[in-house]
C-alpha positions as CSV (number, residue, x, y, z in Angstrom):
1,X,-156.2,123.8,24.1
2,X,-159.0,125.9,22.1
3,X,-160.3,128.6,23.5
4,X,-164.3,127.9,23.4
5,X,-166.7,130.6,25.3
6,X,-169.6,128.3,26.1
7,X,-169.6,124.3,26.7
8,X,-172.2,121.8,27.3
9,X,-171.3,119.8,30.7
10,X,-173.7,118.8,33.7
11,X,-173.5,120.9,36.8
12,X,-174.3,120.2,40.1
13,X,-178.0,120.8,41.1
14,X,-179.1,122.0,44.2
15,X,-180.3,119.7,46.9
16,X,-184.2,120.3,47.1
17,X,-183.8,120.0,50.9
18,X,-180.9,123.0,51.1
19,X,-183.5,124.8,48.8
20,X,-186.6,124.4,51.0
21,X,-184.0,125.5,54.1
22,X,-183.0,128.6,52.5
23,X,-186.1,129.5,51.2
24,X,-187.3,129.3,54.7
25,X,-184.9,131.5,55.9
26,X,-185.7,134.3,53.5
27,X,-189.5,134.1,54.8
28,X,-188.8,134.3,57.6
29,X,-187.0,138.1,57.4
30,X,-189.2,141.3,58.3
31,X,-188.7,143.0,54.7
32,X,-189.8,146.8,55.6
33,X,-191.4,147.0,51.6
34,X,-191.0,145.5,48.1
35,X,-188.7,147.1,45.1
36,X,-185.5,145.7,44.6
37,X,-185.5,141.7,42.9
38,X,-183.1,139.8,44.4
39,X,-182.1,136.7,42.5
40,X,-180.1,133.5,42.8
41,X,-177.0,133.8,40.5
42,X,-177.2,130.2,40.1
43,X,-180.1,129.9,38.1
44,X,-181.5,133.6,37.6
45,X,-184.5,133.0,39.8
46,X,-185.9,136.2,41.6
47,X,-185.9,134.6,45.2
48,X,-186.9,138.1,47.0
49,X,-187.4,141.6,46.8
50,X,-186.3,144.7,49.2
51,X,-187.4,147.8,49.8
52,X,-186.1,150.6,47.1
53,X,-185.3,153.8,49.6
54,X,-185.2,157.2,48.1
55,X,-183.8,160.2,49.4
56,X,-186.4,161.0,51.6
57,X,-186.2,157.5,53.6
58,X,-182.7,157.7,53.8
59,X,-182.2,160.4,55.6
60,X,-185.2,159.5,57.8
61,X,-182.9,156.5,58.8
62,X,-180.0,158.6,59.6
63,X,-182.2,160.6,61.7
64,X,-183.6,157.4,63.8
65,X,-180.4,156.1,64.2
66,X,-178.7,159.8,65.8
67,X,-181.6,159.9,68.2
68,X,-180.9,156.5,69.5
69,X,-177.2,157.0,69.1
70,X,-177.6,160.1,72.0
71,X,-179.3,156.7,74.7
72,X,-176.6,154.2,73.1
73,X,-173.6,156.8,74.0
74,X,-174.6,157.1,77.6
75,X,-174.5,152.7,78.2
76,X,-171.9,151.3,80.1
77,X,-169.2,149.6,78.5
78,X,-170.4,146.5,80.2
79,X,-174.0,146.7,78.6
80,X,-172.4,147.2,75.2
81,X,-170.2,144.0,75.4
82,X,-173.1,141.6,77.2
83,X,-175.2,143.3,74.0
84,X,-173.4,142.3,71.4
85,X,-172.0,138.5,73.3
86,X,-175.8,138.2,73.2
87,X,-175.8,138.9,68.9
88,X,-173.3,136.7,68.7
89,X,-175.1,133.6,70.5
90,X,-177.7,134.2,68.3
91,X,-175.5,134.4,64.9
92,X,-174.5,131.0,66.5
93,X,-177.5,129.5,67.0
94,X,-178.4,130.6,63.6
95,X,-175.3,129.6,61.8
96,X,-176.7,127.1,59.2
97,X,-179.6,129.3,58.4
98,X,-176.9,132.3,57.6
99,X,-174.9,129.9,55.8
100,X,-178.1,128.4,53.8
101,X,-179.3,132.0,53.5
102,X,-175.9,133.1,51.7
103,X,-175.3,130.8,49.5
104,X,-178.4,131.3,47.8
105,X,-178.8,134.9,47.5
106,X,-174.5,134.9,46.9
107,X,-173.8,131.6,45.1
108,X,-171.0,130.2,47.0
109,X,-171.1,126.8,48.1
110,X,-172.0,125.6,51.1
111,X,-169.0,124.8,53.0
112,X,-167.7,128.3,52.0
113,X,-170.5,130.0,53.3
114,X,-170.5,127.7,56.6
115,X,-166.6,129.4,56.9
116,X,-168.0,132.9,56.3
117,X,-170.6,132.6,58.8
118,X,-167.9,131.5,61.5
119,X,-165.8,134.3,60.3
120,X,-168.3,136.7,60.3
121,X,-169.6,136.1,64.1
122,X,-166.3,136.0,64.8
123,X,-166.4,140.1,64.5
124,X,-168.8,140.5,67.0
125,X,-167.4,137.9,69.7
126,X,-164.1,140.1,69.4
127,X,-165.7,143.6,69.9
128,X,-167.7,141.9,72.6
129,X,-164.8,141.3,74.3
130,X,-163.0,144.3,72.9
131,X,-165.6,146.9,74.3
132,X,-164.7,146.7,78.0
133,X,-160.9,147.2,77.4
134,X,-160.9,150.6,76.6
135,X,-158.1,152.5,75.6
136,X,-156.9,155.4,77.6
137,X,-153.5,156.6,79.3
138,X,-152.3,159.0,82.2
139,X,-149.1,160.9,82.1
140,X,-147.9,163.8,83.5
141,X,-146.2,166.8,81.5
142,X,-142.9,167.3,80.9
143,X,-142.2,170.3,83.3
144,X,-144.4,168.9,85.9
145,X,-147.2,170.9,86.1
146,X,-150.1,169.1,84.7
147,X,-151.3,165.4,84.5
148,X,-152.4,164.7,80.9
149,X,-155.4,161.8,80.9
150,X,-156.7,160.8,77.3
151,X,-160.1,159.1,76.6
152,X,-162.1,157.9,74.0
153,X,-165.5,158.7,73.3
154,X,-167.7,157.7,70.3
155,X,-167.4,159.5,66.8
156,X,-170.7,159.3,65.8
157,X,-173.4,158.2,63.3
158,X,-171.8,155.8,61.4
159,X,-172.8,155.2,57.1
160,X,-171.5,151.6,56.7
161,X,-171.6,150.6,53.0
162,X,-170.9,146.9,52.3
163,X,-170.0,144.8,49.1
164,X,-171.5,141.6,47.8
165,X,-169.2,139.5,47.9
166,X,-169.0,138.4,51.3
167,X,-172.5,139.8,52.8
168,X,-172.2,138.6,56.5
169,X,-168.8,138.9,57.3
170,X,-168.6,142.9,55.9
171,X,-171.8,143.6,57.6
172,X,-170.6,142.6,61.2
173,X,-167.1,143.6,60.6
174,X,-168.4,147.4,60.2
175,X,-171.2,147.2,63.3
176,X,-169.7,145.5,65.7
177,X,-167.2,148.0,66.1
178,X,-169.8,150.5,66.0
179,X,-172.0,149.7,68.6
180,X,-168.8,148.5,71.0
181,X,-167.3,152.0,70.5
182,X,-171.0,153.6,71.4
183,X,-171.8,154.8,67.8
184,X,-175.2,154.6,65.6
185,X,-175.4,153.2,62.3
186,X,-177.5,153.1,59.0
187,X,-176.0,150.1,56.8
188,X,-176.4,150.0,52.7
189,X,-175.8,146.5,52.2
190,X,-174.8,145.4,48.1
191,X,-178.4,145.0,46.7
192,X,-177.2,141.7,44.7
193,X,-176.8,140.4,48.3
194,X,-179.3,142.5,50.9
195,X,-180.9,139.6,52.8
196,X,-178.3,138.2,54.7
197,X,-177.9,141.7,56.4
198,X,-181.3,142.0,57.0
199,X,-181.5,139.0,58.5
200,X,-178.3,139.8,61.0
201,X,-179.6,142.9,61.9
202,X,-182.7,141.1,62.8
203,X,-181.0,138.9,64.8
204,X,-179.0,141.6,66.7
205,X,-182.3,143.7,67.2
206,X,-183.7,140.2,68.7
207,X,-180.7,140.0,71.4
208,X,-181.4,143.7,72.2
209,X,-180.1,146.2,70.4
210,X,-181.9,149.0,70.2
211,X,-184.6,148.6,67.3
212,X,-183.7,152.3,66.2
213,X,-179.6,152.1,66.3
214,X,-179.0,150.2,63.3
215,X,-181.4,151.1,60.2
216,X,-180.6,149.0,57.3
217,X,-181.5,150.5,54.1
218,X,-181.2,149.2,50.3
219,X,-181.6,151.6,47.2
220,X,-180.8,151.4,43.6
221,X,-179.6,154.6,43.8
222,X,-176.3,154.5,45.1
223,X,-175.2,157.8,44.2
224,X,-178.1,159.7,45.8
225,X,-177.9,158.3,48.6
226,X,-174.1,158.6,49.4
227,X,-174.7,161.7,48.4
228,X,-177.5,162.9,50.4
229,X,-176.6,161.3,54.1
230,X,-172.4,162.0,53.9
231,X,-173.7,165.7,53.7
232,X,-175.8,165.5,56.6
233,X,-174.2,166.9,59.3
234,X,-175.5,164.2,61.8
235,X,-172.9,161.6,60.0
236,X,-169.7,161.6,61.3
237,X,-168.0,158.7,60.0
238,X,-167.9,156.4,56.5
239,X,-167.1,153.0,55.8
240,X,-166.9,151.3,53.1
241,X,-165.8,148.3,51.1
242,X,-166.4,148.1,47.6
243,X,-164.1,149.5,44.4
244,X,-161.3,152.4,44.1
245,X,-163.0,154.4,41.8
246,X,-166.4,154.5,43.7
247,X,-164.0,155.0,47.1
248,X,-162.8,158.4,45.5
249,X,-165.9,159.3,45.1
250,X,-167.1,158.8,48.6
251,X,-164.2,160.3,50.0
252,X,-164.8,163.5,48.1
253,X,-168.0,163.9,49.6
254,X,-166.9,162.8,52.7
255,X,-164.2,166.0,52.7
256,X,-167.4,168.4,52.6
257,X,-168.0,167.5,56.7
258,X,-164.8,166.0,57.3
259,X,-165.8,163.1,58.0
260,X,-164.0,159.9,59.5
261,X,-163.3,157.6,56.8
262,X,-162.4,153.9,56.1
263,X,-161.6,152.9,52.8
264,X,-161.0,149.1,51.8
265,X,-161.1,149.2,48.1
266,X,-159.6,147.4,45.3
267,X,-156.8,144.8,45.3
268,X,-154.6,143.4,43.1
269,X,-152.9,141.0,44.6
270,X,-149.1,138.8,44.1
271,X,-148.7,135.5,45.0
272,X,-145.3,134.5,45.1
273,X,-144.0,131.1,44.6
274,X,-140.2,130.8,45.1
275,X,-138.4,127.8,44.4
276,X,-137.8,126.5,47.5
277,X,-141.6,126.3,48.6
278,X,-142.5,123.5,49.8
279,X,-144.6,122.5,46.6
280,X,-148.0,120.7,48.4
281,X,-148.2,123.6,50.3
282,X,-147.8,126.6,47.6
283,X,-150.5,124.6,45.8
284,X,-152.9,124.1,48.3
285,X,-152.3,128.1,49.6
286,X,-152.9,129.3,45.6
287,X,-155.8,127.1,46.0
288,X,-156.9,128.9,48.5
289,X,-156.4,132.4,47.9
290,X,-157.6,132.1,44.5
291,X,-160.7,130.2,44.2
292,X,-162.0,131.5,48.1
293,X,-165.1,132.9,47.2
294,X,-164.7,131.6,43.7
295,X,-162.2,134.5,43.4
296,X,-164.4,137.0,44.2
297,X,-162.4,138.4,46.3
298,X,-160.8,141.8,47.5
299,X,-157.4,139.5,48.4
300,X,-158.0,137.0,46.1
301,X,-154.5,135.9,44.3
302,X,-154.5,138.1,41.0
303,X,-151.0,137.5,40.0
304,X,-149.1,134.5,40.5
305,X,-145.4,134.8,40.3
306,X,-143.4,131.8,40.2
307,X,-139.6,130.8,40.3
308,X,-138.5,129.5,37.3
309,X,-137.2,126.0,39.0
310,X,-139.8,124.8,40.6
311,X,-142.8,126.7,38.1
312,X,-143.2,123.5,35.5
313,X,-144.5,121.2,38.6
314,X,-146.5,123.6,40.0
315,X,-148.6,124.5,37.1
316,X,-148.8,120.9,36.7
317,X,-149.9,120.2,39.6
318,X,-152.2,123.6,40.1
319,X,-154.2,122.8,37.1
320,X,-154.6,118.8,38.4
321,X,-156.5,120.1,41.1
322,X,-158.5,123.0,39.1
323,X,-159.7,120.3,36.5
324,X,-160.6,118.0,39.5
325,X,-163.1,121.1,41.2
326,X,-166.7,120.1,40.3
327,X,-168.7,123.4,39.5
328,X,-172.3,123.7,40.7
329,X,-175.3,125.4,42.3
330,X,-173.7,126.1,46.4
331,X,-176.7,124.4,48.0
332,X,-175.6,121.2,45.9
333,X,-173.7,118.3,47.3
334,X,-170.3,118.1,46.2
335,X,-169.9,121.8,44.9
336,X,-166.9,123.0,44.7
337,X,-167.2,126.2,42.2
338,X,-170.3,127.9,43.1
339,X,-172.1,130.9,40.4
340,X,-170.4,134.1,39.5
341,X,-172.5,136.9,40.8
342,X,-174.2,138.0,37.7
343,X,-173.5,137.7,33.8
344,X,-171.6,140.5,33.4
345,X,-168.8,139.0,35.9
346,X,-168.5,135.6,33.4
347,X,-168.4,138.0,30.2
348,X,-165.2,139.5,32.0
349,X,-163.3,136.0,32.9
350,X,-164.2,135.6,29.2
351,X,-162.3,138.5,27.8
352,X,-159.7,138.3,30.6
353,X,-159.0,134.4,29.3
354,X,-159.3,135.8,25.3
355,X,-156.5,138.6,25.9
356,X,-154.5,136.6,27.6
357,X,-154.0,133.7,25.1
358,X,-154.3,136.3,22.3
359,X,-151.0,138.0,24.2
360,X,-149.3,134.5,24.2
361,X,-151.0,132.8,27.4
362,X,-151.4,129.0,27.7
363,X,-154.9,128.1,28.5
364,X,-154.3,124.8,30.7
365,X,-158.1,123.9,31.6
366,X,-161.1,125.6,31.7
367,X,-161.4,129.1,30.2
368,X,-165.2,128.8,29.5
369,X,-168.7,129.3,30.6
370,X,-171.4,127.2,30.1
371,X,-174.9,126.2,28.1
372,X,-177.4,126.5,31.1
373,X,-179.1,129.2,33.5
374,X,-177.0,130.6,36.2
375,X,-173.6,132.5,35.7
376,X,-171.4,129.9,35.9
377,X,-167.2,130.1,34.5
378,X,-164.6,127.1,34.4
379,X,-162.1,127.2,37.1
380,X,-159.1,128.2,34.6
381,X,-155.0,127.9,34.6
382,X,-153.3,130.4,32.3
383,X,-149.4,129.7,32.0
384,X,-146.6,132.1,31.0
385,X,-149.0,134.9,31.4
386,X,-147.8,138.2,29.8
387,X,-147.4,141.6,32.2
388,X,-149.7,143.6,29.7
389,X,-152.2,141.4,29.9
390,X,-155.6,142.7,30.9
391,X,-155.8,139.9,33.7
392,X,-152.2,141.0,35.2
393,X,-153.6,144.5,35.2
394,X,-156.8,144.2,36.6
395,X,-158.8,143.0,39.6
396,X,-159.7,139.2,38.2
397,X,-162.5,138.7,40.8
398,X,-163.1,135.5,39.1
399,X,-161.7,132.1,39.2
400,X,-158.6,132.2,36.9
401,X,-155.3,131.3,38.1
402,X,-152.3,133.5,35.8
403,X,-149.2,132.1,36.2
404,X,-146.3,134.3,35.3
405,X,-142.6,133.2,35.8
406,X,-139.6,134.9,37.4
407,X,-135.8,134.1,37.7
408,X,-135.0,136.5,41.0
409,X,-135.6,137.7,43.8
410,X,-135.2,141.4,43.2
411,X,-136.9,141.2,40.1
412,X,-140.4,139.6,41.2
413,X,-140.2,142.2,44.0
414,X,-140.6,144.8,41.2
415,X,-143.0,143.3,39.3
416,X,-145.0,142.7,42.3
417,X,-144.6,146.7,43.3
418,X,-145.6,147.8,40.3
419,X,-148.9,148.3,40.7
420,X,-151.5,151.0,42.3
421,X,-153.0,148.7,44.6
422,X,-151.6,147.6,47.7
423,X,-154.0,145.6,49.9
424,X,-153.1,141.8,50.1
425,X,-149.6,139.4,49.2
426,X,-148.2,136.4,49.7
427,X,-145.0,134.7,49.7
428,X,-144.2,131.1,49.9
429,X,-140.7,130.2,50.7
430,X,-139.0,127.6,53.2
431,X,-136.6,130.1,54.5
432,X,-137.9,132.2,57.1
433,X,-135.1,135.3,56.4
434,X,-136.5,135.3,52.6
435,X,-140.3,135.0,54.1
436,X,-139.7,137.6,55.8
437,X,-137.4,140.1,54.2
438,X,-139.8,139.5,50.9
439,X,-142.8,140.2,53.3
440,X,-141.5,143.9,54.0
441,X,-140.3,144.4,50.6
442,X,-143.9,144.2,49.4
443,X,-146.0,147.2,49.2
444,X,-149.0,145.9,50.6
445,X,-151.5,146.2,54.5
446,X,-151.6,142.4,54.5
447,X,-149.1,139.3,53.6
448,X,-150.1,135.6,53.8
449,X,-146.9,133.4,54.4
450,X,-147.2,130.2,53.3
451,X,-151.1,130.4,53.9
452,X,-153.7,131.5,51.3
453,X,-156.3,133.1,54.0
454,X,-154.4,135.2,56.2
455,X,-158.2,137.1,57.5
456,X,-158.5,136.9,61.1
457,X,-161.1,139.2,63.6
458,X,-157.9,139.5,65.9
459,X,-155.8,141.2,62.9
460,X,-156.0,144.8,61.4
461,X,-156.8,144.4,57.9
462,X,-156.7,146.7,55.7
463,X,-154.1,148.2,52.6
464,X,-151.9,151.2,51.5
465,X,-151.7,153.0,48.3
466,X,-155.1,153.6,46.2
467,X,-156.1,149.9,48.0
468,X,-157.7,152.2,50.8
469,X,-157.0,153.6,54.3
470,X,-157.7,152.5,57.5
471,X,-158.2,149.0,59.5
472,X,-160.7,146.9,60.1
473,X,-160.6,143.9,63.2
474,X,-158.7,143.7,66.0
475,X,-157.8,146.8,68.5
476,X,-157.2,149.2,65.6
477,X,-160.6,148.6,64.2
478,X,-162.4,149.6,67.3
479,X,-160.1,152.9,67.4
480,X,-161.6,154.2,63.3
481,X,-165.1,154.8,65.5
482,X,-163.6,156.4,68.7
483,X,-162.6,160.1,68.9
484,X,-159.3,160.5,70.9
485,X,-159.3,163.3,73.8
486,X,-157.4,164.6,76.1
487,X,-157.6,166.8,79.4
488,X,-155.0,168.8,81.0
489,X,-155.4,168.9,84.8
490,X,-153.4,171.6,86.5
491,X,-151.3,170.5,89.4
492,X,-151.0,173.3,92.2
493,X,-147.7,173.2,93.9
494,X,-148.0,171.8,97.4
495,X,-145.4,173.3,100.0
């Protein structure tokens, strides 16, 4: 097949009716000031614009938010939970105007963004529920002369820095936590995707939280402003989702005060396809944890390893079902493949696709962009993929599926290894001892077994090596905005 960087082909428009919903949405959020276009990757329209914070404003946030935090400390446990149940109703009852809402400021279709929103409230139902079980323990000393009780109180203001890609479901996955474990926030949502936060935070102000707990503020200077509040001795504690590089960065600063930090950074993820898979399934899971979020994802599928037996009818039958996806604006009917996120994401899958066949690759289907507005790439199948290759080696974040083959076990356990990154794998076998001794074998926080989403609020996610440190969801995320104590409490001998 030729390798051609631009075709002519008809896309799927967006319905006017999804467009009028969303665009209600968006005028119906309290924008605190003008600066910062956001636009519709789909066709390049400028559909808002957000305030453009300096220095100044930011720290005026992180101030607001500690002199709430002091009032938000002292609540019961109860009035947290009933709180944030009370978010979540609302997130509820506003689910298709979340999912409307991100779709056009992110690009992915509609269905997709329908699962994000569920996913997404699905965070703050947990650490409702997840607030009034603290963790605590009573012991007594070894030689008997003291009872040891340990409690948890709050770390702190909290600097929660999201990512684009997934603008609901990062928000409530950092402040959930947060306000359950009796901590303040100031949010920097991704300016390519700011409104959907602003509108959740609305939302949660609306159920009653605190108008001054969690300040939302967007900037285009990112440096500044990481800069200027992680030095503020008021901040106690950084999260953040986004690349390994910028990570570093943040955890440099964050040394200075010593702050609490999570990192979930960059990903680089195997899929592993072993011969005895059932074949249906390892399609549909590759599917899945490749094209979710039209790749743009942290755990997307980056390299696909696959057994040499069953490899020829699984790339068959893989790129059957990538030529079938229909590619489109996310508010259309029938999209499948929704818009990169800007221009400079499809003039990477083009150089990605272009090294890769240049190294020996076979292109399969897709490999292109296309002749219209938006930033739209082919869903794409490279074969017999080389280990060199620049899309082996780097975070894809894009919808190409590169297929690499493998004879053994041992060896596909190295090549998976072999890498920097450690957040996400996944392994699809029919025999549960393989499943699971492959499973520990990889170096990796998370491991999808014969499933291509493994995210769940209930589970700590999260990875090892330079793919970050710490957990998000479930019991373990609550415990990144807690401070662990303890008090020793003499015992007098009694005759």
């Amino acid at each position: 097949m030729s390798l051609t960087s631009t075709v002519t082909a008809p896309l799927i428009a967006a319905d006017p009716d999804n467009l009028r919903h969303a665009d209600a949405v968006i005028q119906s959020i309290e924008l605190p000031g003008q600066g910062i276009p956001v636009q519709d990757p789909a066709t390049a329209e400028t559909i808002a614009h957000v305030p453009d914070a300096d220095v100044e404003t930011a720290l005026a946030a992180v101030a607001t938010a500690d002199k709430a935090g002091v009032e938000w400390a002292k609540t019961s446990l109860r009035h947290r939970a009933d709180v944030l149940r009370a978010w979540y109703d609302k997130l509820v009852a506003h689910s298709e105007d979340l999912a409307y809402l991100i779709s056009r400021e992110m690009g992915k279709p509609l269905a997709e963004a329908r699962g994000e929103v569920k996913y997404g409230n699905d965070f703050v139902r947990w650490y409702a529920e997840e607030a009034v079980r603290p963790v605590g323990n009573f012991r007594e000393t070894p030689d008997g002369g003291a009872n040891l009780l340990t409690r948890r109180s709050p770390v702190g203001l909290a600097v929660l820095i999201t990512p684009w890609n997934f603008p609901l479901a990062m928000a409530t996955r950092k402040i959930a936590p947060a306000l359950a474990a009796g901590c303040p926030a100031v949010i920097k949502p991704a300016t390519l995707t700011p409104l959907t936060t602003y509108f959740a935070v609305q939302l949660a102000v609306e159920a009653g939280v605190p108008e001054e707990l969690v300040q939302v503020v967007t900037t285009s200077k990112s440096g500044a402003f990481s800069e200027a509040v992680l030095l503020d001795p008021r901040v106690r504690k950084v999260s953040f989702t986004g690349s390994t590089p910028v990570g570093r960065r943040l955890l440099e600063l964050a040394s200075r005060n010593v702050l609490r930090s999570s990192m979930e950074l960059g990903g680089n993820a195997p899929l592993i396809v072993f011969d005895d898979a059932d074949l249906e399934r390892a399609v549909e899971g590759t599917l899945a944890a490749k094209l979710r979020n039209g790749g743009q994802s942290c755990i997307g599928a980056n390299r696909i390893y696959v057994q040499d037996g069953i490899a020829d009818d699984f790339v068959a039958a893989l790129t059957e079902r990538f030529a079938q996806i229909q590619v489109g604006h996310g508010l259309g009917t029938g999209t499948g493949l929704g818009a990169l996120i800007d221009d400079r994401a499809v003039a990477e899958m083009k150089a990605y696709t272009e090294n890769a066949v240049s190294l020996g690759a076979e292109l399969l289907t897709g490999g292109h962009g296309y002749d219209s507005p938006g930033n739209f790439f082919a869903p794409t199948v490279l074969d017999r993929v080389t280990a060199d290759s620049d899309v082996a080696t780097s975070e894809i974040f894009g919808p190409i599926a590169a297929v690499q083959r493998f004879s053994s076990e041992s060896e596909v356990i190295g090549r998976a290894n072999a890498t920097e990154f450690g957040l996400a794998g996944y392994v699809f076998t029919e025999n549960l001892d393989r499943a699971l001794n492959v499973a520990d074998s990889l170096q990796t926080g998370i491991v999808g077994i014969n499933q291509g989403v493994p995210s769940n609020a209930a589970a700590p996610f999260g990875g090892i090596k330079q793919s970050g440190l710490g957990r998000e969801g479930s019991s373990e995320g609550l415990e990144e905005y807690e401070n662990i104590r303890f008090y020793n409490v003499s015992r007098r001998a009694t005759a």
